[in-house]
C-alpha positions as CSV (number, residue, x, y, z in Angstrom):
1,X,0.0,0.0,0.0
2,X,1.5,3.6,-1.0
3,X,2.6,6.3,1.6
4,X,2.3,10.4,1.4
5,X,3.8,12.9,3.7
6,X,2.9,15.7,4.8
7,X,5.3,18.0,6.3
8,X,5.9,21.6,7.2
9,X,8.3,23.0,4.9
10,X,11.0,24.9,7.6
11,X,14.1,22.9,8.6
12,X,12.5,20.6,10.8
13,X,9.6,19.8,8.6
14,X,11.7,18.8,5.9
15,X,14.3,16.5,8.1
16,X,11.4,14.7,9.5
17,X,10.1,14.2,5.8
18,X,12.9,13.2,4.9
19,X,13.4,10.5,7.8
20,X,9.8,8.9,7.0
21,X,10.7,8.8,3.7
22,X,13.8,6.9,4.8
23,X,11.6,4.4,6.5
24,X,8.8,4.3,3.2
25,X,10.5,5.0,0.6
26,X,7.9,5.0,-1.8
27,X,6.0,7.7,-0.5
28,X,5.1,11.0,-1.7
29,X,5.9,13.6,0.0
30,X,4.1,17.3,-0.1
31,X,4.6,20.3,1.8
32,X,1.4,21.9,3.8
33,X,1.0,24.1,6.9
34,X,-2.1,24.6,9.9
35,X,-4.5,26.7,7.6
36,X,-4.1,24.3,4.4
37,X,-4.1,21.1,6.3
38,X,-8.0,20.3,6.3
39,X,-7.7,21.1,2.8
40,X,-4.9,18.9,1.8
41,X,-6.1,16.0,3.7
42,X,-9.4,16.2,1.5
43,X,-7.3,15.4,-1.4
44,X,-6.0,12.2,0.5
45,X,-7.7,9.1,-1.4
46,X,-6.6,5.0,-1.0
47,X,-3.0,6.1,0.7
48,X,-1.6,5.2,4.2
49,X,-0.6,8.6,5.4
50,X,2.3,10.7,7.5
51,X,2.1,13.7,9.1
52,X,4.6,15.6,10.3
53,X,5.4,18.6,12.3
54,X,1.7,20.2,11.4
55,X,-0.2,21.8,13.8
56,X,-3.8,21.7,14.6
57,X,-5.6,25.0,14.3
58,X,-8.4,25.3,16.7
59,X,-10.8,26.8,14.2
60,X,-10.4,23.8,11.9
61,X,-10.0,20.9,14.6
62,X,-13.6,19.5,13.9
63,X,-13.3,18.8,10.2
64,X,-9.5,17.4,10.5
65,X,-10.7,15.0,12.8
66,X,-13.3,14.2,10.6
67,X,-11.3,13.9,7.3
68,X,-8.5,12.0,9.6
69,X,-11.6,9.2,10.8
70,X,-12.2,9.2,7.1
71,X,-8.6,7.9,6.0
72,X,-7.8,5.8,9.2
73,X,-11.0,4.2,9.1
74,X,-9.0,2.5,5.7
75,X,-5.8,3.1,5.8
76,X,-2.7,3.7,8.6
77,X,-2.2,7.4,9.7
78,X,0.7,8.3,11.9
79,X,0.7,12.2,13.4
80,X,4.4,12.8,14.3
81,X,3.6,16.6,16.2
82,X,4.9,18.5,19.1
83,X,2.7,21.5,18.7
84,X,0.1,22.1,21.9
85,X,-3.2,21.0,21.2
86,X,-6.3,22.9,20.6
87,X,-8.0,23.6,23.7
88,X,-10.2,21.5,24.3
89,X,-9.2,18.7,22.6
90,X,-7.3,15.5,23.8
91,X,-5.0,13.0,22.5
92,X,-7.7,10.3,22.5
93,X,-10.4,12.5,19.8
94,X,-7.7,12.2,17.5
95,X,-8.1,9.4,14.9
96,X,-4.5,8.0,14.1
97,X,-1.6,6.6,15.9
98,X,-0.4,9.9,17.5
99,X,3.2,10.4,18.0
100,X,3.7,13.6,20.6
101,X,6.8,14.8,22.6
102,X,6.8,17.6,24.7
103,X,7.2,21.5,23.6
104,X,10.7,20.2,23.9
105,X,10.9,17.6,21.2
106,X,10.9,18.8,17.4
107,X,9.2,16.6,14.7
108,X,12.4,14.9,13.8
109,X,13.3,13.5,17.2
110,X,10.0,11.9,17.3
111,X,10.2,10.6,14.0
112,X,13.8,9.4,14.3
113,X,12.4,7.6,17.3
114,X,10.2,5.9,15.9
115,X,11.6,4.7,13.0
116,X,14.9,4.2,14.7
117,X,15.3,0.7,13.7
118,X,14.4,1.2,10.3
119,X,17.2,3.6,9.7
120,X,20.6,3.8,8.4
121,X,22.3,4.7,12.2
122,X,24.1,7.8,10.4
123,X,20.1,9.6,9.6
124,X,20.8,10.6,13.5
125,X,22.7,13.5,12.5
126,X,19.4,14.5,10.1
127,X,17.2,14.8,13.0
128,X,19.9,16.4,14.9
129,X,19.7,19.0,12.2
130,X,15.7,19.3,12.2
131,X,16.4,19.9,16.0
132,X,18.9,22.9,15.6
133,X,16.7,24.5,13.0
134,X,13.7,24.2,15.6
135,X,15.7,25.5,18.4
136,X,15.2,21.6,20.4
137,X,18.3,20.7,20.3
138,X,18.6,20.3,24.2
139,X,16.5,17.2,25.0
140,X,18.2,13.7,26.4
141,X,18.2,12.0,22.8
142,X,19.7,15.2,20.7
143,X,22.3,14.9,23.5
144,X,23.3,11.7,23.3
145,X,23.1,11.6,19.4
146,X,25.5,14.8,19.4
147,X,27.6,12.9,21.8
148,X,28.2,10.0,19.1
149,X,29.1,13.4,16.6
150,X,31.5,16.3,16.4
151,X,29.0,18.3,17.1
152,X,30.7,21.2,15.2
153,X,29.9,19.9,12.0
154,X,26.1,19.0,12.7
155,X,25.8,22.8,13.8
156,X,27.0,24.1,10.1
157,X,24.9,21.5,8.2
158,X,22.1,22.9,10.4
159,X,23.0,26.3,9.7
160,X,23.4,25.8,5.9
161,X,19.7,24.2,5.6
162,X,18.2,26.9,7.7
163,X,19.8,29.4,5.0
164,X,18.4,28.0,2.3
165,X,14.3,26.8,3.5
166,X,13.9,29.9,5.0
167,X,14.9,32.0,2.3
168,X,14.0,32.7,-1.1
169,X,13.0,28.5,-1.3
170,X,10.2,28.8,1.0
171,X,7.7,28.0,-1.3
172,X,10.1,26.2,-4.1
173,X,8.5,22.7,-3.2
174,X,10.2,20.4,-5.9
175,X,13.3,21.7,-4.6
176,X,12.2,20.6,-1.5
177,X,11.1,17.5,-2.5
178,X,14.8,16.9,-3.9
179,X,16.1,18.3,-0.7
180,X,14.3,15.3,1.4
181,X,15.6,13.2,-1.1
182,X,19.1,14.2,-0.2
183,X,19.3,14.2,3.4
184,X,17.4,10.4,3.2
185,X,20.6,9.4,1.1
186,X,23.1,10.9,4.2
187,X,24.3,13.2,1.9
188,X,25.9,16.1,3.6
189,X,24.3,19.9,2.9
190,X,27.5,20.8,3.0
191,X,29.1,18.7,0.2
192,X,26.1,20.1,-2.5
193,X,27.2,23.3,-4.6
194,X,24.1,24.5,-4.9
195,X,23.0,24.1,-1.3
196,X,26.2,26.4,-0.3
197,X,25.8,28.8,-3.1
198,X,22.1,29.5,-1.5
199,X,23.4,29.7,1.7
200,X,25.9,32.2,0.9
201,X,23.6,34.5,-1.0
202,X,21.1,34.4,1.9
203,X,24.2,35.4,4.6
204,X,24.4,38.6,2.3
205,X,21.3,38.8,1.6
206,X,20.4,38.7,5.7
207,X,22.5,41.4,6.7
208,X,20.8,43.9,3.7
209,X,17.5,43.0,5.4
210,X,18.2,43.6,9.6
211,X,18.7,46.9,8.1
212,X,15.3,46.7,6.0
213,X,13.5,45.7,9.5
214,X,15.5,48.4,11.6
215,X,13.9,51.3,9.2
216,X,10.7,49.6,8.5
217,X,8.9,48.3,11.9
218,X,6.2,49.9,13.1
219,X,5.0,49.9,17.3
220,X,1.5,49.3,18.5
221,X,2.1,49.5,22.3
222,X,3.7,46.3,23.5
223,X,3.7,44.7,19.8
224,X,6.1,45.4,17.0
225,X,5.7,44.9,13.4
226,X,6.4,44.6,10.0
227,X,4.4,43.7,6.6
228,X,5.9,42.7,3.1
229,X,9.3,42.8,4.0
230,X,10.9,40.0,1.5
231,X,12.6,37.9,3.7
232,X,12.3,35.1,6.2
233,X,9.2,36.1,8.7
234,X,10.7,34.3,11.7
235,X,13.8,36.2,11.1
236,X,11.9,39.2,10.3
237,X,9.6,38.8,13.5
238,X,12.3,38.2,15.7
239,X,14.4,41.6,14.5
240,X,11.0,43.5,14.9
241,X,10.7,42.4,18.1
242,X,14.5,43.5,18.7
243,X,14.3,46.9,16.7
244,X,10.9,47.9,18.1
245,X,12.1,47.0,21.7
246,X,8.9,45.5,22.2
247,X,7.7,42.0,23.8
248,X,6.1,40.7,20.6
249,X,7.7,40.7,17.5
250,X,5.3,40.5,13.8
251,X,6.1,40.1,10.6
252,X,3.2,39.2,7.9
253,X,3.1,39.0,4.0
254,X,0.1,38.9,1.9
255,X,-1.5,36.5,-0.5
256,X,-4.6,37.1,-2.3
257,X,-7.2,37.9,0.2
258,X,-5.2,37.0,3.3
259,X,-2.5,38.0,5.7
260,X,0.2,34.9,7.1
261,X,2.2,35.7,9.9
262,X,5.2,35.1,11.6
263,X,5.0,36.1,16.1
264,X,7.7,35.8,18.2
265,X,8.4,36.2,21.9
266,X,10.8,36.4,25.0
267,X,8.2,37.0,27.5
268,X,5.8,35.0,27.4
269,X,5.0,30.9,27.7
270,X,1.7,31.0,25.8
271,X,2.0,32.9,22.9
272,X,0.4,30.2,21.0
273,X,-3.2,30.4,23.1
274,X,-3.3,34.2,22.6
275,X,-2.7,34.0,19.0
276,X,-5.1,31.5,18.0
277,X,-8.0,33.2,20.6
278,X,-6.9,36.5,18.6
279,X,-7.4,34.6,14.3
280,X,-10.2,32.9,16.0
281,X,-11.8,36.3,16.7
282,X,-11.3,37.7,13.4
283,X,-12.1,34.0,11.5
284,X,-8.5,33.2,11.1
285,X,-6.5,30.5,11.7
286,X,-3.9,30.6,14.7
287,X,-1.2,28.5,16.7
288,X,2.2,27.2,17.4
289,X,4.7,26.9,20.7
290,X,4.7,29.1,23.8
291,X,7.8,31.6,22.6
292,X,6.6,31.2,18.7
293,X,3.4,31.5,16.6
294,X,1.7,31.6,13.0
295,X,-1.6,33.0,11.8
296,X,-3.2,33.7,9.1
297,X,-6.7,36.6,8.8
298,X,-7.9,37.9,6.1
299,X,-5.8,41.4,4.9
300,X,-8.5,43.8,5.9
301,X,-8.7,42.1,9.3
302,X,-4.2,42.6,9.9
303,X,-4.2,46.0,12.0
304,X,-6.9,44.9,13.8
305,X,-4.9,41.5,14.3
306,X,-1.9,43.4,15.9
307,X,-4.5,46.0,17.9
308,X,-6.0,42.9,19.8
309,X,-3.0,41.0,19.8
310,X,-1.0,44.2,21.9
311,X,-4.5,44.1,24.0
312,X,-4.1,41.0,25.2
313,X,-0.5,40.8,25.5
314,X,-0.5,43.9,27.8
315,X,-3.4,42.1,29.7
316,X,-1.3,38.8,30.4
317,X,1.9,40.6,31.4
318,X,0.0,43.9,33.0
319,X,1.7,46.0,30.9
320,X,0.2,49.5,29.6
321,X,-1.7,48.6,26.3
């Protein structure tokens, strides 16, 4: 029976695909996010399926489950995910063999795990990278995997992938396609010219765009943001949040009749349950981790987006709106 997987297409995403795809190496792989899941799943017919490293958006939980009944009801469906879950739904609602770690624990630890003894021993350093990339590289098993490495070199792989999915190859999904091919084959980031010559322009390209953010971000009381800015929104979030000396940090691009968005945070542990309760008020589509958050609202709903999100910032920290 054929395999497709679904993953999220940052640095993590992508080594987690890329380790399932180790372990079925048949399958076809495709590149989604939390607002185009329930629409991607709707396309799944007569395949055993993998997810990977997608979230579950409160304002869509009712038909996922739904659509994932549908296919498991059939067919195998393993949910590799570390995201918090909606509130107000548990482990058990969900309808396929559900494979969580805590905030901790990127997608490609658990799906390393799992597959472990299906795996060429060397694919540790793969998840190692997916766990740089997603900022989890301090749990017990990224330890001792990095212990069995120099860790040195697993740090510049990282780095190099990082460069190149969050730059201008975002959305360049047969190249990321190729990419999971590569990393399944343990072939090194660093040993492909066309890897480093991506990396390298996005290193020059990065410093150009700090200074982009540092003229371009805009203040509403405790949130800071930016909008269209071409560049990596987690980087681009992050430097608002720096610039605009802020606790939050925004960065959003549009497409077509909507808004995404990048939020990021020192301050705060549940940055993901005041985003979504923010979309959710507007009909978008919200969540992530504690510190870091996506959304997407229609464009004409963005400035309200950012007033309510500074509203109930301030509230939870009691800060001055």
């Amino acid at each position: 029976m054929s395999w497709v997987i679904f993953a999220h297409g940052d640095c993590d995403g992508v080594c987690s695909a890329s380790l399932a795809f180790s372990a079925k190496k048949e399958a076809k792989v495709f590149f989604t996010n939390p607002a185009g899941l329930l629409q991607d799943l709707r396309q799944v017919k007569d395949e055993n399926l993998i997810i990977t490293d997608i979230a579950l958006t409160s304002s869509h939980k009712k038909e996922i489950i739904s659509e994932l009944k549908r296919i498991s009801s059939k067919y195998e469906v393993l949910y590799f995910d570390h995201h918090p879950l909606p509130l107000g739904l548990s482990t058990e609602e969900i309808p396929a063999t559900l494979i969580r770690g805590e905030d901790d624990s990127c997608a490609s630890e658990l799906v390393y795990s799992y597959f472990r003894d299906k795996l060429n021993p060397e694919l540790s350093r793969v998840m190692v990278y997916g766990a740089i990339g997603d900022y989890s590289d301090n749990t017990k098993i990224v330890k001792e995997v990095l212990s069995e490495w120099d860790k040195r070199e697993l740090y510049l792989e990282a780095g190099i992938l990082v460069k190149v999915l969050e730059g201008t190859k975002k959305r360049d999904y047969d190249f990321k396609r190729n990419l999971v091919l590569y990393l399944s084959q343990n072939k090194l980031p660093s040993l492909n010219e066309e890897l480093i010559k991506i990396a390298v322009q996005e290193s020059v390209l990065d410093e150009q765009m700090r200074e982009v953010i540092r003229v371009s971000t805009r203040v509403v009381g405790n949130v800071a943001y930016v909008k269209d800015i071409p560049w990596s929104l987690g980087k681009a979030a992050t430097y608002a949040r720096v610039y605009g000396k802020t606790v939050v940090g925004v960065a959003a691009e549009e497409r077509k009749e909507y808004v995404d968005m990048s939020i990021r945070t020192i301050a705060l542990d549940n940055l993901y349950e005041i985003v979504s309760r923010v979309a959710e008020s507007l009909n978008g589509t919200g969540g992530g981790h504690k510190n870091a958050a996506g959304s997407r609202v229609q464009k004409d709903s963005f400035i309200q987006f950012i007033e309510r999100l500074n509203n109930e910032v301030s509230i939870c920290l009691g800060l001055k709106p």
